[in-house]
C-alpha positions as CSV (number, residue, x, y, z in Angstrom):
1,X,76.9,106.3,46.4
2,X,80.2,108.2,45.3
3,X,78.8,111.7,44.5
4,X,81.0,113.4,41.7
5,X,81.1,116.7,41.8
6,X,83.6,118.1,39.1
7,X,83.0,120.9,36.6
8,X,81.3,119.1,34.1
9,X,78.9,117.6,37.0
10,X,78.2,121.0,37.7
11,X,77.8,123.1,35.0
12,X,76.2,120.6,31.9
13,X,74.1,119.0,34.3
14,X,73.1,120.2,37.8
15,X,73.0,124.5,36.7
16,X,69.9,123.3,34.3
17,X,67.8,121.9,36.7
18,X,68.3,124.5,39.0
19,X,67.6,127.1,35.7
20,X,64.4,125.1,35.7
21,X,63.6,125.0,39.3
22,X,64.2,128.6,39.6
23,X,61.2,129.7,38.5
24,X,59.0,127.9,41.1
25,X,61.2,128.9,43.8
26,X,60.2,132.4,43.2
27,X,57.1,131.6,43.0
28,X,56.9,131.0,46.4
29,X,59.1,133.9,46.9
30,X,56.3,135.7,46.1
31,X,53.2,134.5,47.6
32,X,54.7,132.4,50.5
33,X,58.0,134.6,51.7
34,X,57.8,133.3,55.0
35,X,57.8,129.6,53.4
36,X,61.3,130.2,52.5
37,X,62.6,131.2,56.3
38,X,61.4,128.2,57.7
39,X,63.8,126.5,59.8
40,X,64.7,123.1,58.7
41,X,67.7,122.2,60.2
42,X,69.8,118.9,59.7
43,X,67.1,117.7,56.8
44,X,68.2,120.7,54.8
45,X,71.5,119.8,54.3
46,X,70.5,116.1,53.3
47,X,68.2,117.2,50.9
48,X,70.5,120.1,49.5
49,X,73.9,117.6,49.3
50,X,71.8,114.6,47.2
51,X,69.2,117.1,45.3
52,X,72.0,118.8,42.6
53,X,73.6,114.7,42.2
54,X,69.9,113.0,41.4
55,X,68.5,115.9,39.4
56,X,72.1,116.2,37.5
57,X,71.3,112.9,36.4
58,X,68.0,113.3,35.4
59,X,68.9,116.2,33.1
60,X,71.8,113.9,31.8
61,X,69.0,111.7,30.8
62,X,67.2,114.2,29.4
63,X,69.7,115.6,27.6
64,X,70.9,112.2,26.0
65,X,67.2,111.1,24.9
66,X,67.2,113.9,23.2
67,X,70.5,113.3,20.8
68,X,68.9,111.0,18.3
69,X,66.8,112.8,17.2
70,X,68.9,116.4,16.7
71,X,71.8,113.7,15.0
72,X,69.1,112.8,12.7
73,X,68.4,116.2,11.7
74,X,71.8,117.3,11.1
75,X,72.3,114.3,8.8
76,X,74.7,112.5,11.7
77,X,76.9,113.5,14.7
78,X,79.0,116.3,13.9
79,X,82.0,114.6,14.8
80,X,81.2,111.8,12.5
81,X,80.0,113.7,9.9
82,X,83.5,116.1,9.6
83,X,84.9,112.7,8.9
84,X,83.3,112.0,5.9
85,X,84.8,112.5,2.6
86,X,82.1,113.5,0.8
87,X,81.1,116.2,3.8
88,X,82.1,119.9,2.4
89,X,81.7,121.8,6.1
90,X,85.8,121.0,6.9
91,X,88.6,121.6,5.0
92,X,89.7,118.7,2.3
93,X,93.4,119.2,3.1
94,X,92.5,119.7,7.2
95,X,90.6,116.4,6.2
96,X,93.2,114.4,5.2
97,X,95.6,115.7,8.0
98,X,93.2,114.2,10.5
99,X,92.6,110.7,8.8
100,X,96.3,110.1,8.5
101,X,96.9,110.9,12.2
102,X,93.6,108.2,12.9
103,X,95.5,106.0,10.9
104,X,98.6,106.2,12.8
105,X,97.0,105.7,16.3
106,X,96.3,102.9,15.0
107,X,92.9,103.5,13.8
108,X,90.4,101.9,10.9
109,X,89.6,105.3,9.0
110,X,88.0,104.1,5.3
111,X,88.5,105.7,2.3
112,X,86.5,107.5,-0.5
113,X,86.2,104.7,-2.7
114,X,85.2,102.3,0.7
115,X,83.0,105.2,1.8
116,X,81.0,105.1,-1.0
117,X,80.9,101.7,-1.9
118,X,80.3,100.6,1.6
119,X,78.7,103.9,3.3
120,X,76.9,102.5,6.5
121,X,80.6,100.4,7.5
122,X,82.5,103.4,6.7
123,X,80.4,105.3,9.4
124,X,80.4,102.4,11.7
125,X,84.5,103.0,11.9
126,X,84.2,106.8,11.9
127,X,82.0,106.1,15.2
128,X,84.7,103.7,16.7
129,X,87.4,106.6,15.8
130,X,85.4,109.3,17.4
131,X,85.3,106.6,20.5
132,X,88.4,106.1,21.0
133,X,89.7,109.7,20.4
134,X,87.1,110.5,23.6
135,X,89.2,107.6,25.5
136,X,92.3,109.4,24.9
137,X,91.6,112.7,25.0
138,X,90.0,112.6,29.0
139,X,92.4,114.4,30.7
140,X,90.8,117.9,31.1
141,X,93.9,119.2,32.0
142,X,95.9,118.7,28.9
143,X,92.6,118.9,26.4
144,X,91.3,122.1,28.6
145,X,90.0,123.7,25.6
146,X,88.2,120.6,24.8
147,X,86.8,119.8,28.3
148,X,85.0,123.1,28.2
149,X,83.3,123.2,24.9
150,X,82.1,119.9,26.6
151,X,80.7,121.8,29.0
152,X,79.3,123.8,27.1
153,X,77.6,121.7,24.7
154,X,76.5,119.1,27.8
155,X,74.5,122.6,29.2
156,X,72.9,123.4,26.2
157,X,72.3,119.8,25.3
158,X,70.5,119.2,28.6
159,X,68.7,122.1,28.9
160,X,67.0,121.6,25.6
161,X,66.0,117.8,27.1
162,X,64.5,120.0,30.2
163,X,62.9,122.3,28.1
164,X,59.4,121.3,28.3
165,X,59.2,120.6,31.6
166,X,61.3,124.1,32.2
167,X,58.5,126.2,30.2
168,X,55.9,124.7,31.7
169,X,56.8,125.3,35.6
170,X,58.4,129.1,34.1
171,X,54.1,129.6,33.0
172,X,52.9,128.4,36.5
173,X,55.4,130.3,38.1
174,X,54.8,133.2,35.8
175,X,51.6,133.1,36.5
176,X,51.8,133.2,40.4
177,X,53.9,135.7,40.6
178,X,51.7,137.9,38.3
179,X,48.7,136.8,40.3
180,X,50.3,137.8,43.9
181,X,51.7,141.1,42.0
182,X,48.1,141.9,41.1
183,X,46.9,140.7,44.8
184,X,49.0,142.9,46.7
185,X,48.3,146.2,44.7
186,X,44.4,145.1,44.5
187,X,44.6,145.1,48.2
188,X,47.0,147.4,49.7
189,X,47.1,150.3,46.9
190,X,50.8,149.1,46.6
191,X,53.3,147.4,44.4
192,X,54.9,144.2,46.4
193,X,58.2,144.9,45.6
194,X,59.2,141.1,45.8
195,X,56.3,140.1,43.6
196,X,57.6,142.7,41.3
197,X,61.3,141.3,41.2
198,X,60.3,138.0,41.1
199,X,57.6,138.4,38.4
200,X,60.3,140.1,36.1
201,X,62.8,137.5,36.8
202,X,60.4,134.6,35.6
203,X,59.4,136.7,32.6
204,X,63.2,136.4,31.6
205,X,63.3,133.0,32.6
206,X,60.6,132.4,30.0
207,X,62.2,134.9,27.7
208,X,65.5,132.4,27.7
209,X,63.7,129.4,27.3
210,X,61.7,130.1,24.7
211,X,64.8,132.5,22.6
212,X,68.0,131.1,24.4
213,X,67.0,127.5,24.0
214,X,67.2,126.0,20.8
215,X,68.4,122.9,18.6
216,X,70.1,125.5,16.5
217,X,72.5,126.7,19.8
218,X,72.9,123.2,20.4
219,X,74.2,122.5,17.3
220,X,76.5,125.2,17.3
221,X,77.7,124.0,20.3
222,X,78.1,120.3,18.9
223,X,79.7,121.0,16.0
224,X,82.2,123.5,18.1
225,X,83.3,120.6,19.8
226,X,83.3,118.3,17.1
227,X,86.0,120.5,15.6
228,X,88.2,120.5,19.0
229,X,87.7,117.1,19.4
230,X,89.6,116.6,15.8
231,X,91.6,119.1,16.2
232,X,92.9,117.0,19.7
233,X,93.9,114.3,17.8
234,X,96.8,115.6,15.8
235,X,98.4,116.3,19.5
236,X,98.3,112.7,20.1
237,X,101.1,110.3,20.1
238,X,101.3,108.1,17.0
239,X,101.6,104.4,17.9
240,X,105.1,103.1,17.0
């Protein structure tokens, strides 16, 4: 298996599931401490090298199941959607710029009269565009700015796909915490102070889920790179 760990690897899809494992991890920070100094030798480092590549796919998975749906909602891909003619959220004259640079890569871009005459084709080529500007527009070096609103909208995308399963160990967590907070003053007189740290840590774990994490964030974030990746294709090369 060739494990992959670049930036994008690491930051849109392995940092959410370890946002959403957090919370159980001080769970048993809390009420098992001594669980957590166990020694575990050689099978730690196994566990520890595959866990962030098979969990950074399962939050890819996530993430991407739950793309339909948000496209639906904002009445198409943002990327396809700036294309449009008829769509009023780019500039007409920026607009036209970027269809005559589609057209001289070599691209099928449609136009008004085809768009509305023949709308589901029309966004059939705007999808092929927006393909093959992603083919060409790979090298993170050159398209940095691009590559990281990636990033950032791969993070955001993903963790919305984990958020149920994120609220719903941040609760059990939560509620462990609170419980093994409550234990150790019932018993001793005393605040824990670890059950105190780790009790307000998952509160602001749930805090972010349930503020931080939204479809509205992640459609700021789509439509952010929508307009870089457009804004990448005037630097390409026309075809000669």
């Amino acid at each position: 298996m060739d494990m992959k760990f670049d930036a994008y690897t690491w930051r849109a899809r392995v940092l959410p599931v370890y946002f959403t494992a957090a919370p159980a991890v001080l769970a048993v920070a809390a009420a098992l401490p001594e669980g957590l100094t166990l020694p575990l030798g050689g099978a730690s480092a196994i566990v520890f090298l595959s866990f962030p590549y098979f969990m950074g796919q399962v939050a890819s998975d996530f993430g991407k199941r739950r793309e339909p749906a948000l496209w639906d909602s904002w009445g198409g891909p943002p990327t396809t959607r700036f294309l449009r003619h008829d769509n009023g959220e780019v500039n007409a004259a920026t607009r036209v710029r970027i269809h005559t640079q589609l057209r001289a890569l070599g691209l099928r871009v449609p136009t008004a009269d085809e768009e509305e005459s023949d709308r589901e084709h029309a966004l059939v080529l705007y999808a092929s565009a927006v393909d093959e500007l992603r083919r060409q527009t790979r090298d993170s070096r050159r398209f940095n700015l691009l590559y990281k609103t990636n990033i950032e909208y791969g993070f955001r995308r993903n963790l919305l796909g984990l958020k149920p399963t994120g609220v719903a160990i941040t609760t059990l967590a939560l509620l462990v915490t609170a419980w093994s907070l409550y234990r150790g003053w019932h018993t001793d007189g005393v605040v824990p102070p670890v059950s105190l740290i780790t009790t307000l840590l998952n509160t602001c774990i749930a805090l972010g889920w349930l503020v931080g994490v939204r479809a509205k964030t992640v459609r700021t974030t789509a439509e952010r790179y929508a307009q870089r990746l457009l804004e990448a294709a005037l630097d390409l090369e026309p075809r000669t």
